[in-house]
N, C-alpha and C positions, 0 to 999 in steps of 0.2 A: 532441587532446582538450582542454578548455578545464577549468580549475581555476574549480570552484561553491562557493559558501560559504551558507549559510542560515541566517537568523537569526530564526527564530517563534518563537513560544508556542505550542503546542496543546492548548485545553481539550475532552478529550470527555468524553459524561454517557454513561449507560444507566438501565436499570434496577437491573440488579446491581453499579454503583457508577461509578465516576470516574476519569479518571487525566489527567496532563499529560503531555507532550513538549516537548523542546527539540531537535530536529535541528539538526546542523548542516551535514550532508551532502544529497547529493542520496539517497547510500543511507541516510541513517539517514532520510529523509523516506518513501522507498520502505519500507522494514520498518514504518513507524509507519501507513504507509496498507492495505498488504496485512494487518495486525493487526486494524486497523478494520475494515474488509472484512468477514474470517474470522466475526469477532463479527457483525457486522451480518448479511452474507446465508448464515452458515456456508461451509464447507471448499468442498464441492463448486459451488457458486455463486459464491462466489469466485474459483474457478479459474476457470470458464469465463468471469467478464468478463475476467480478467488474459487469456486466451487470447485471446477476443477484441482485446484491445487489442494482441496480440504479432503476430496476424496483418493487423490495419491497418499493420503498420511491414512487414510484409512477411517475418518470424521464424516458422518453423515451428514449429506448435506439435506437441508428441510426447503423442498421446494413450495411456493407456494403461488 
C-alpha cells in the first residue's frame, strides 16, 4: 500500500452558507467529498452514486 499525502484548499459555497477543507489524507479528502455529496444530492442519491462507483472497482455493494 503506498503512503499519500494531500495538500489542497477546499472552498465550497451553497446557499445555506460556506465552509473550507484542508485534507491531508486520502481519507480525509474521501469524508470531505461523500459530505459534499450528502449536501448536494441528499443521503439517499449519494449512496447510490458511491454504490455505483464501489461496483466499477468490482466491491459489493450491500444493499439494504
Amino acid at each position: 500500500m503506498s503512503n499519500v499525502s494531500i495538500d489542497a484548499d477546499i472552498k465550497a459555497k451553497w446557499q445555506q452558507g460556506q465552509c473550507s477543507y484542508s485534507p491531508g489524507s486520502p481519507e480525509e479528502l474521501a469524508i470531505i467529498g461523500i459530505d459534499l455529496l450528502v449536501k448536494e444530492l441528499g443521503t439517499e442519491a449519494a449512496k447510490a452514486f458511491t454504490d455505483q462507483v464501489f461496483e466499477k472497482y468490482g466491491l459489493p455493494v450491500k444493499t439494504t
